[in-house]
C-alpha positions as CSV (number, residue, x, y, z in Angstrom):
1,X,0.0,0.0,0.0
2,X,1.7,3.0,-0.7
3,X,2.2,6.0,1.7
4,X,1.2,9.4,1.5
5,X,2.4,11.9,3.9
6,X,0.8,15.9,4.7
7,X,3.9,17.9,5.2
8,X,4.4,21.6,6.1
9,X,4.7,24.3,8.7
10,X,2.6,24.5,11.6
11,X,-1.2,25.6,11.6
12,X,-1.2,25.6,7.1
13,X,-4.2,22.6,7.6
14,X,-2.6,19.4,7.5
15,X,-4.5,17.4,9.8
16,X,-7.7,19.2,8.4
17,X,-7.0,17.4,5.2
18,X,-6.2,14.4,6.6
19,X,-9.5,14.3,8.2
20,X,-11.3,15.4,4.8
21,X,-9.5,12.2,3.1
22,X,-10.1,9.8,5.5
23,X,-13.8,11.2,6.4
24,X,-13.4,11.1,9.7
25,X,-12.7,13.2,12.7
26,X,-9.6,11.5,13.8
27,X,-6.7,14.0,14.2
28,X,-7.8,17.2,16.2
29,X,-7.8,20.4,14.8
30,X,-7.5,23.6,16.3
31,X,-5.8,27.1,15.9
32,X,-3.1,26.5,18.2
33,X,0.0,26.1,16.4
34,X,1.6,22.5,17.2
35,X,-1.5,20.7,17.5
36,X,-0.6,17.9,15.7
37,X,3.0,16.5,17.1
38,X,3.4,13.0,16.9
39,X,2.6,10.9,13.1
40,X,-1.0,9.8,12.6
41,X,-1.9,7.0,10.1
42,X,-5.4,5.8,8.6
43,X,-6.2,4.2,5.5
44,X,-7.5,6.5,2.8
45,X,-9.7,5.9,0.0
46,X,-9.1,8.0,-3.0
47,X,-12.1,6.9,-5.4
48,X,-11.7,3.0,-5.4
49,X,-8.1,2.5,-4.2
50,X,-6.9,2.6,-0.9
51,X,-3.6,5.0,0.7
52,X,-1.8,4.7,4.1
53,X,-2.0,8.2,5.0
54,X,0.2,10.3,7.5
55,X,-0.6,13.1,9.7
56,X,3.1,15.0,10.5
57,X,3.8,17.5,12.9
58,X,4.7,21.2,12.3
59,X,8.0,21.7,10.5
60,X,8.9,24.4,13.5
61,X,11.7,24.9,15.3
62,X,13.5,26.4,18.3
63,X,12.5,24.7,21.7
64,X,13.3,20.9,22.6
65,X,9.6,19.9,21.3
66,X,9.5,21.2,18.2
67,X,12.5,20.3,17.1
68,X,11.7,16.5,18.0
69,X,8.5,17.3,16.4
70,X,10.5,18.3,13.0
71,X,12.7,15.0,12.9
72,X,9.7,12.6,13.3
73,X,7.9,14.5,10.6
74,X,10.8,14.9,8.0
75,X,11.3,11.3,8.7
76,X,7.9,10.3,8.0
77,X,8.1,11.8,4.6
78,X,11.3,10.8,3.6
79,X,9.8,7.1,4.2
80,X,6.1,7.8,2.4
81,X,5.3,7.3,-1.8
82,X,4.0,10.6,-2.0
83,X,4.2,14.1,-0.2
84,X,1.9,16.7,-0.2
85,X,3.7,19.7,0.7
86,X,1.4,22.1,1.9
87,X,1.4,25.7,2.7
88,X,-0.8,28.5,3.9
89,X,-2.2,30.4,0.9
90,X,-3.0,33.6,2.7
91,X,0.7,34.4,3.1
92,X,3.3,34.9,1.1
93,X,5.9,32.1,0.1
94,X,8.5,31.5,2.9
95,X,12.2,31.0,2.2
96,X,12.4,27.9,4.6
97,X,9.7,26.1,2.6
98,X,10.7,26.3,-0.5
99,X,14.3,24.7,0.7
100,X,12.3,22.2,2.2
101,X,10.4,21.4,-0.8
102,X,13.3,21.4,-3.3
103,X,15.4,19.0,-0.8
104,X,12.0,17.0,-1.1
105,X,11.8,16.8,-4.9
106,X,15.8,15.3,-5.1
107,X,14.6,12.2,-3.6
108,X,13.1,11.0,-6.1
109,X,9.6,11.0,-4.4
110,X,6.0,12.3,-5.8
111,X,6.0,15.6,-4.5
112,X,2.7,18.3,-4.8
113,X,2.4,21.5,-3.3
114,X,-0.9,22.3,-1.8
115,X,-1.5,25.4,-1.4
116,X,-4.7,25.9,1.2
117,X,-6.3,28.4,2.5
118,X,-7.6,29.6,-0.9
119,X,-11.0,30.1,0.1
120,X,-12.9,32.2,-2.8
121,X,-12.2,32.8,-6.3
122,X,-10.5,36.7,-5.3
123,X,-7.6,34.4,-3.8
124,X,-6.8,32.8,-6.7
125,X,-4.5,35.4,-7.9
126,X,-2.3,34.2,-4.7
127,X,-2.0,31.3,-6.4
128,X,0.5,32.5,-9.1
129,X,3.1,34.1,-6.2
130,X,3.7,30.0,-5.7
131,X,4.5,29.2,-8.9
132,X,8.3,30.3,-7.5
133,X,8.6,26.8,-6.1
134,X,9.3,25.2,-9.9
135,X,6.4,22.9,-9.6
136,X,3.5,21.9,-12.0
137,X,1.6,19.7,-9.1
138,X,0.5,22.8,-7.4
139,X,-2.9,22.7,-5.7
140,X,-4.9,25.9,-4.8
141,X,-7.2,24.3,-2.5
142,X,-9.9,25.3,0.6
143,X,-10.1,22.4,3.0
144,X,-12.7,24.3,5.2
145,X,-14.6,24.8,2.4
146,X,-14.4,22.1,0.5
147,X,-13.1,23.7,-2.8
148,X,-11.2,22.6,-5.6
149,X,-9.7,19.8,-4.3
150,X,-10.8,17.1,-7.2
151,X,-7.9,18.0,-9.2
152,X,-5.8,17.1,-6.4
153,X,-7.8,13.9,-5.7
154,X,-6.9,12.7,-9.1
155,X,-3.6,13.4,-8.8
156,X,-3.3,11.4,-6.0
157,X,-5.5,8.8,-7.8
158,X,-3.3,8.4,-10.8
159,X,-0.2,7.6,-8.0
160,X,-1.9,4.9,-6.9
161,X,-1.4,1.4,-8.3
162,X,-4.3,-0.5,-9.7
163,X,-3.2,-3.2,-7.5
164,X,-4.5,-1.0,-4.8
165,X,-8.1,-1.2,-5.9
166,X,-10.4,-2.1,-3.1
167,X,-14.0,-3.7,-3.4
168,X,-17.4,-1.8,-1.5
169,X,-16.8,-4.3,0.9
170,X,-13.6,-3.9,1.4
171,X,-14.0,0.3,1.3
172,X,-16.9,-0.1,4.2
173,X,-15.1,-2.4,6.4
174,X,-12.6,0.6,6.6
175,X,-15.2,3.3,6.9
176,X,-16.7,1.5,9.7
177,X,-13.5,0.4,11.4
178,X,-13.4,3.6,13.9
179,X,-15.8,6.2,13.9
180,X,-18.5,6.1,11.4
181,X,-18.7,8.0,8.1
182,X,-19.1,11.6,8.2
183,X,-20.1,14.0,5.2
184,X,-19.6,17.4,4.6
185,X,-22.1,19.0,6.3
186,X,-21.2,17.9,9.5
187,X,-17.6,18.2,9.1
188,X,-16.9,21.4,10.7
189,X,-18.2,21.8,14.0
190,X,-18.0,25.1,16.0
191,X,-16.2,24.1,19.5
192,X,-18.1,25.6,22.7
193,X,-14.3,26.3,24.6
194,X,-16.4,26.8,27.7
195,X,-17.7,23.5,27.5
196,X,-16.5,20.9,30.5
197,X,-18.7,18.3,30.9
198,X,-16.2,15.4,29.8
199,X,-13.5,16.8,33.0
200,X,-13.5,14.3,36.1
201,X,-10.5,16.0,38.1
202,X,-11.0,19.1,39.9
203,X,-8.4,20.5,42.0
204,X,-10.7,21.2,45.1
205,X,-12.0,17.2,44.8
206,X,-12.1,14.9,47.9
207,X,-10.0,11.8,47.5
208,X,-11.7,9.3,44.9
209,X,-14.2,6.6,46.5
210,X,-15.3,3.8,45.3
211,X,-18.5,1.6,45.5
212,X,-18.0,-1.5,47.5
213,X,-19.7,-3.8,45.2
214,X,-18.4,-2.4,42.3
215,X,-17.8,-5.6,40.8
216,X,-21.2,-7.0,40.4
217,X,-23.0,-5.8,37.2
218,X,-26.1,-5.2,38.1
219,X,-26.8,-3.0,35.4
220,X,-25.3,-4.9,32.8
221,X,-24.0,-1.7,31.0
222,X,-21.1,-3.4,29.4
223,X,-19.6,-3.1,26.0
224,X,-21.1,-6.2,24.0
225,X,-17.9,-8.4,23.0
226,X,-17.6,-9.6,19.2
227,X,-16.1,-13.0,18.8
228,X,-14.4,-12.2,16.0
229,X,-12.0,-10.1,17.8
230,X,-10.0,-13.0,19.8
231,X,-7.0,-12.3,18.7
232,X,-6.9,-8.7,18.4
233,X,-6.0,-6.7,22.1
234,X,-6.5,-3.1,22.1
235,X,-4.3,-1.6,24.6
236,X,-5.0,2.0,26.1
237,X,-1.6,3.1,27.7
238,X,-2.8,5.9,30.3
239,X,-1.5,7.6,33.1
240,X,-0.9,11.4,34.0
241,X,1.4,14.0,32.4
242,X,5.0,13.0,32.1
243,X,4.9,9.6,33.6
244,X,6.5,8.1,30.5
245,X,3.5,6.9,28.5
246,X,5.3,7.6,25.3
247,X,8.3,6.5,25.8
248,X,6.8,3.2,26.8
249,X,5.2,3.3,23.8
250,X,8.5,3.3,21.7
251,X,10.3,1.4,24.0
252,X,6.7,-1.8,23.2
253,X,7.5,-0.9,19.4
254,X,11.2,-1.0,19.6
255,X,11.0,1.9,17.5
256,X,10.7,6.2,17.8
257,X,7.0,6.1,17.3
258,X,5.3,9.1,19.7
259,X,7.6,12.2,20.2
260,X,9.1,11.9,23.8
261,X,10.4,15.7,25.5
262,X,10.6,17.1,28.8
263,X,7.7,19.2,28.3
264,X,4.5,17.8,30.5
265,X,2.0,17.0,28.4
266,X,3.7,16.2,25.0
267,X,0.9,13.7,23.6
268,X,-2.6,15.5,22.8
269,X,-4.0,13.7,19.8
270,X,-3.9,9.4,20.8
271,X,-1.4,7.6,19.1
272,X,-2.3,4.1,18.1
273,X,0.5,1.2,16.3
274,X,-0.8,-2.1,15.8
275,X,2.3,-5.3,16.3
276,X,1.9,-8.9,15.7
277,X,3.0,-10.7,18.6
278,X,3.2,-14.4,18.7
279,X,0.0,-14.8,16.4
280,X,-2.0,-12.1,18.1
281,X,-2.5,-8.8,17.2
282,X,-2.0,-6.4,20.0
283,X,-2.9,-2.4,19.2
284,X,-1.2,0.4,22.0
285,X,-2.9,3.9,22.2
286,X,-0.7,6.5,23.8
287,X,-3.2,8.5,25.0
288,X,-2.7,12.2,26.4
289,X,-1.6,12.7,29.8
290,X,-3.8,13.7,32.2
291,X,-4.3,16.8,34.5
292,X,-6.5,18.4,37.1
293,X,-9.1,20.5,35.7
294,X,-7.5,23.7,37.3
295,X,-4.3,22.9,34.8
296,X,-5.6,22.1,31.4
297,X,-5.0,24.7,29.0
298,X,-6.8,25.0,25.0
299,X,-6.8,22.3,23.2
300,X,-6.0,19.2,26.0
301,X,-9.7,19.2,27.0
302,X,-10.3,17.6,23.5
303,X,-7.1,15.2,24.0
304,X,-9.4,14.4,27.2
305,X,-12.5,13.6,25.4
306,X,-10.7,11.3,23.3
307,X,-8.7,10.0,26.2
308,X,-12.2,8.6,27.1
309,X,-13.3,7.5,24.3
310,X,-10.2,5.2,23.5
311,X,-10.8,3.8,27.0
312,X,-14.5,2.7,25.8
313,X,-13.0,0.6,23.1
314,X,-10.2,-0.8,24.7
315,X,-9.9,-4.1,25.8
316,X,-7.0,-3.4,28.4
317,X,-5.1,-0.7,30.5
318,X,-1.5,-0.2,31.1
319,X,-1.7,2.1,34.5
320,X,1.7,4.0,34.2
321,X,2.9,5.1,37.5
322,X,6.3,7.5,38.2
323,X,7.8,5.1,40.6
324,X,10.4,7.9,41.5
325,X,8.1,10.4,42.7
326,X,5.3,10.4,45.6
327,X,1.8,9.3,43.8
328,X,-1.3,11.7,44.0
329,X,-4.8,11.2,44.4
330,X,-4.9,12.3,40.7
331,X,-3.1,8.6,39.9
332,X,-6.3,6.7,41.9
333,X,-8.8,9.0,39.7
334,X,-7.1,8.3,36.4
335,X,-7.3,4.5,37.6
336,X,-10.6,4.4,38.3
337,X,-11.1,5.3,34.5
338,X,-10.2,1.8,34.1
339,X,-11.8,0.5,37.3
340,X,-15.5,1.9,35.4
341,X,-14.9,0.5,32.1
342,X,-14.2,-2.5,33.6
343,X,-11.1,-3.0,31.1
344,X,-8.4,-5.6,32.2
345,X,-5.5,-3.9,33.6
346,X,-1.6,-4.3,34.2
347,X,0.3,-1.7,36.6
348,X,3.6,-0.2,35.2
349,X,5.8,0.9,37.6
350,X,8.0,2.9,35.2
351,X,10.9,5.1,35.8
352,X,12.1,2.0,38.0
353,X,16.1,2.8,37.3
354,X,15.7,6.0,38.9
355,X,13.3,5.1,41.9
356,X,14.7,3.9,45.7
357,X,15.1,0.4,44.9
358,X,15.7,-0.6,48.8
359,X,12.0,0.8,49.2
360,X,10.8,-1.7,47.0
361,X,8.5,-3.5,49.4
362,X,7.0,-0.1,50.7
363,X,5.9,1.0,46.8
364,X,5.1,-2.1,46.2
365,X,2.3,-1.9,49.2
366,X,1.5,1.7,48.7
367,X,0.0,0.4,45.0
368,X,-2.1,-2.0,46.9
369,X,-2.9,0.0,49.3
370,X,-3.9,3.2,46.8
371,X,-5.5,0.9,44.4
372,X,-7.2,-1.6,46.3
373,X,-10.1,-1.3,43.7
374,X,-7.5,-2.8,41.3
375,X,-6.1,-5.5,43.3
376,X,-6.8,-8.0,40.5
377,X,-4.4,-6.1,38.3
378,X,-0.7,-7.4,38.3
379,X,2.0,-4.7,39.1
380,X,5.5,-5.0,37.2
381,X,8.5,-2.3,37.6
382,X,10.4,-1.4,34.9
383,X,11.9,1.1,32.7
384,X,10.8,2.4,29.6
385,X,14.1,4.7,28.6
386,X,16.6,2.1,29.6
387,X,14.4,-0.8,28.2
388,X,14.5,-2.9,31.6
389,X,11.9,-5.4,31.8
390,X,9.6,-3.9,29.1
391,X,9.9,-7.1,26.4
392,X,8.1,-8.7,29.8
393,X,5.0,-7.0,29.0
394,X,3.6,-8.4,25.8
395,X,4.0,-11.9,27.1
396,X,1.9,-10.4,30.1
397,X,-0.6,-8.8,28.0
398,X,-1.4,-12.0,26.5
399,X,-1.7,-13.5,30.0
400,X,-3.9,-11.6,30.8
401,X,-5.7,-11.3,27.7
402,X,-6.4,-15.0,27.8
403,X,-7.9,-14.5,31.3
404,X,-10.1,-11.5,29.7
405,X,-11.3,-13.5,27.3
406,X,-11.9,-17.0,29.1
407,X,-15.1,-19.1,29.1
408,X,-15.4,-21.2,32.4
409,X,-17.6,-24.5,32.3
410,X,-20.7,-24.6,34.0
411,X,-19.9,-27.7,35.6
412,X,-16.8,-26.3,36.9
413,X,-18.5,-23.1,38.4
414,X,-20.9,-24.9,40.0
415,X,-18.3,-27.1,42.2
416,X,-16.7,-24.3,43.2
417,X,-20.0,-22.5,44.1
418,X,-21.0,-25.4,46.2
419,X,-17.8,-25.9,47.8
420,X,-18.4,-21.9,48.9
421,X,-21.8,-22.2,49.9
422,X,-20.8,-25.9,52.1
423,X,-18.5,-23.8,54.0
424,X,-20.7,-20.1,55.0
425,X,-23.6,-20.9,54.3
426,X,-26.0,-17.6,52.5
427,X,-27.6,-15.5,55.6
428,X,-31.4,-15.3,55.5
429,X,-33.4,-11.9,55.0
430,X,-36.0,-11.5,57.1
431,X,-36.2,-14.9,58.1
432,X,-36.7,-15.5,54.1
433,X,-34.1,-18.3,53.2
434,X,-32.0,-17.2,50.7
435,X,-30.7,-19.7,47.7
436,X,-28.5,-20.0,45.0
437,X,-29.4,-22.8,42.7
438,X,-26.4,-22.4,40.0
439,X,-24.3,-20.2,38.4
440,X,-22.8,-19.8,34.3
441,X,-20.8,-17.9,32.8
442,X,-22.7,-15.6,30.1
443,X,-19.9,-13.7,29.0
444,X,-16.6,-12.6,28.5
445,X,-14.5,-9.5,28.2
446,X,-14.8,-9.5,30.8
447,X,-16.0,-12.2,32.5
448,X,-19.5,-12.1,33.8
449,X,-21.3,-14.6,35.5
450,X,-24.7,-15.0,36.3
451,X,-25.9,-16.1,39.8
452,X,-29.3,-17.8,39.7
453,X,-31.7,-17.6,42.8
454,X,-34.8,-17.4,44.4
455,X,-34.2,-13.7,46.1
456,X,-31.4,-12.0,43.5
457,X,-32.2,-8.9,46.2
458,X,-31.6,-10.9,49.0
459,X,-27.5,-11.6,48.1
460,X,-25.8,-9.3,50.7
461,X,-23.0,-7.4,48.7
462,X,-20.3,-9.4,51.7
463,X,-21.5,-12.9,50.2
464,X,-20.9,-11.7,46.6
465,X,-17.6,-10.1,47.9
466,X,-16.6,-13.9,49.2
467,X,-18.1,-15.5,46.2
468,X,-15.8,-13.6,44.3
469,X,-12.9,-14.5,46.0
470,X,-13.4,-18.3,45.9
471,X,-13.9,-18.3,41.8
472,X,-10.4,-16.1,42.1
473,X,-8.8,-19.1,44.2
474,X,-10.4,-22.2,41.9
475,X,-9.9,-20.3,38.6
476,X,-6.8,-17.7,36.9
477,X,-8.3,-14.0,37.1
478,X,-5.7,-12.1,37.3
479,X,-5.5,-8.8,36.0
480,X,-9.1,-8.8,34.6
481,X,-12.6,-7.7,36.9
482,X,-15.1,-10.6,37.7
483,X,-18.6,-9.2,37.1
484,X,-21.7,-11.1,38.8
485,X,-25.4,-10.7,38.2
486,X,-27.9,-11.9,40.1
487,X,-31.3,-13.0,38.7
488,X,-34.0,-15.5,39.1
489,X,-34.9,-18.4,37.4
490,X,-36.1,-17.5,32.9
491,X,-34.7,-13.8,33.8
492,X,-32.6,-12.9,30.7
C-alpha cells in the first residue's frame, strides 16, 4: 500500500486534510500552532483505491519539542510514496519552505504543493506568487470549504497502483473500522471552549471513592464483545502528564514512534500502532496525559474527550505510575477510569532505574494500598528509557488477555459454588431463606457470570464479595474484573 504523507509548517491545515481524506474526525484540529505533534496513520480511500496516510507535525523549530517534532515529521516523509507539501495560501511564500520542498523533490519522491487556504475565487491570484517553487503539481485548494480539491484527488488517484483497488466491501469495512462516516455538512463543528462536561478531576476534589460492590453488574452496561476479535488486544496506555507513557510506547514498538520531551503533556492527539506478537495482534494507544481541571490549558480538553473515548474501546489498561516520585490522588482518579470501564489492567511501575530500589517492598504496598479497587491487576517495575523489563510485558498482555477472554464451564463453576456455599452458608433476610441454585458464565471480556436464585435482592454485597474471591482461588483472574449478576430463574 503506498504511503502518502501531509507535510508543512505548523497551523497551514494538515490534519484538516487528513481528516477530509479519510472522512473522519480523527486528528484534532485547532488554531493553536503545534497541535498535531506525533505521526498519525489511517487508511485513505481516494475513489476506489486505498492509501496509508500520515498526519506529521509542524516543521517548526527552536525549543526541545519542536524540534523532535521536525525529525519525526521529516522522517515520516522521507519514508512515504507521495508528499503533499502544503502551505498556507493567505501568506506569502516563505524561504524555509521552499528549501524544504526542493530538498524534497531530489529524492526521487511524488512531491505536490498544496496550497490551502484559498477560500474564494479573489484568492486565486495568490496562487501564481507559488509558482516560485518550480512545480506543475500545485494545488490551490480550501479544506474548510471544501473547494477545488478534485484536481488534487486525481492526482493522487493516478499515484496509486491498480493493484491497490479495493471492493465496497472492502471500502466499508474501513469506513466503519473507527468512527462512522461523516459528510460534509457535518464536518466542521464550531467548538463551545467553555464546555466541560467530559473533566472528572477538579483540584478542590475529595480523594476518589469507590462503591463496594463495584464488581457485580447489576446493570449490565457493558460493551457487547464480538467474537471475532479474539485475537486482536486493544491496549490503552494511560497515566498522567510526564509519567513516561510515550516512551513506553516506543520502547513496546522497539521503534521512535510518539515524540518523547521534557515538556509535560507532550501527547494531545492518541497515538495508536498495531504489532503482531506471537500470532495475536495487539494495538497500543498512547493516550494524552492527564491533568487536574485547574491545569488544562486549550486544546488538551479535546485530547481528554478522546482519552475517554479510547478507553470505551479498549480491551485493556497499562496504569503508568512515576515510581520515583510520591503518587497523587490524581493517579487513583485516572485509575478508576479503568476500574469503570471495567477493562483488564496491568500496573507499570516505570521510571524504575531511577526510583529507591531498597523501598521496594513499601511502593510495592502503597500500590495496593492506593488501588485496592484494582487489586486483580498485576504490578511490574520497569523502565521504559533504559528498556528494563519492558519485552516482559507483551508476554503479560497475553496472559492476561487470555484471562479477559476465558469461558469457564458450568460444571466447573458450579463445584466451586458449592464448595463456597458448604463452607458459610447464605444468611437469611427476614427470616426468608436465601438460595442459589447455579451459576454460568454468560460472557466474557470480561468475564461475567450470572448467579441464579430465588431472592437476587436478598444476596448481601459481603456474600458476593466472598463469592468472588473463591472463583479467584479455583480459577486464573488475574489482571481482569469478575462481574456477577444476580437473577432468578427464565430472567434474561
Amino acid at each position: 500500500m503506498k504511503k502518502i504523507a501531509i507535510i508543512g509548517r505548523p497551523n497551514v491545515g494538515k490534519s484538516s486534510l487528513f481528516n477530509r481524506l479519510v472522512k473522519k474526525r480523527d486528528a484534532i484540529t485547532s488554531d493553536m500552532a503545534g497541535t498535531t505533534r506525533d505521526i498519525k496513520r489511517k487508511v485513505a480511500i481516494i475513489n476506489d483505491k486505498q492509501a496509508e496516510l500520515l498526519d506529521t507535525g509542524g516543521l517548526d523549530k527552536g525549543c526541545e519539542l519542536f524540534d523532535k517534532i521536525k525529525e519525526m515529521s521529516l522522517k515520516a516523509a522521507y519514508a512515504a510514496d507521495i508528499i503533499l507539501y502544503m502551505v498556507d495560501g493567505k501568506g506569502l511564500p516563505e524561504e524555509e519552505d521552499k528549501k524544504l520542498f526542493y530538498e524534497l523533490q531530489t529524492l526521487g519522491k511524488e512531491v505536490a504543493l498544496v496550497v490551502n487556504k484559498i477560500d474564494n475565487d479573489k484568492m486565486k491570484d495568490k496562487l501564481w506568487e507559488f509558482y516560485e517553487f518550480g512545480t506543475d503539481a500545485i494545488f490551490g485548494i480550501s479544506v474548510a470549504h471544501n473547494r477545488n480539491t478534485v484536481a488534487l484527488l486525481d492526482w493522487l488517484y493516478e499515484r496509486i497502483p491498480d493493484e491497490d483497488i479495493i471492493t465496497e466491501d472492502e471500502e466499508q469495512e474501513i469506513v466503519s473500522a473507527d468512527d462512522e462516516e461523516i459528510t460534509d455538512e457535518e464536518f466542521f463543528i464550531e467548538h463551545d471552549d467553555e464546555e466541560d462536561g467530559y473533566y472528572y478531576w477538579d483540584a478542590d476534589d475529595e480523594e476518589a471513592t469507590f462503591e463496594d460492590d463495584s464488581i457485580f453488574a447489576e446493570n449490565d452496561n457493558i460493551k457487547e464483545y464480538d467474537p471475532e476479535d479474539d485475537n486482536h488486544i486493544k491496549v490503552a496506555i494511560i497515566g498522567r502528564t510526564n509519567v513516561g507513557k510515550s516512551s513506553l510506547l516506543n520502547a513496546l514498538l522497539h521503534e521512535e514512534r510518539s515524540v518523547v520531551s521534557s515538556v509535560s503533556g507532550t501527547t494531545i492527539d492518541p497515538i495508536d500502532e498495531t504489532i503482531v506478537y506471537k500470532d495475536k495482534q495487539i494495538t497500543f494507544v498512547d493516550t494524552a496525559g492527564l491533568r487536574r481541571r485547574g491545569k488544562i490549558i486549550g486544546i488538551e480538553k479535546y485530547a481528554l474527550l478522546r482519552t475517554k473515548e479510547m478507553l470505551e474501546n479498549a480491551n485493556m489498561a497499562l496504569i503508568v505510575l512515576d515510581a520515583s516520585q510520591p503518587f497523587l490522588d490524581l493517579d487513583e482518579k485516572i485509575a478508576g477510569l479503568v476500574d469503570s470501564n471495567r477493562l483488564s489492567a496491568i500496573i507499570v511501575l516505570n521510571k524504575w532505574d531511577i526510583s529507591d530500589k531498597q523501598e521496594h517492598d513499601k511502593i510495592i504496598q502503597e500500590v495496593r494500598d492506593r488501588f485496592k479497587f484494582l487489586a486483580y491487576a498485576p504490578i511490574i517495575t520497569l523502565s521504559a528509557k533504559s528498556g528494563q523489563r519492558v519485552d516482559k510485558l507483551h508476554d503479560m498482555i497475553l496472559s492476561i488477555n487470555e484471562n479477559y477472554t476465558q469461558r469457564i464451564p458450568t460444571s466447573q463453576l458450579n463445584e466451586v459454588l458449592q464448595r463456597a456455599l458448604r463452607r458459610h452458608t447464605l444468611p437469611s433476610v427476614s427470616g426468608q431463606v436465601i438460595r442459589i441454585y447455579y451459576a454460568t458464565q454468560y460472557e466474557t471480556r470480561p468475564p461475567k457470570i450470572a448467579l441464579v436464585m430465588n431472592k437476587p435482592k436478598g444476596l448481601h454485597f459481603t456474600y458476593r464479595r466472598y463469592l468472588a474471591n473463591k472463583f479467584r482461588e479455583a480459577f486464573n483472574f488475574e489482571g481482569t474484573p469478575l462481574l456477577f449478576k444476580a437473577k432468578k430463574r427464565g430472567e434474561r
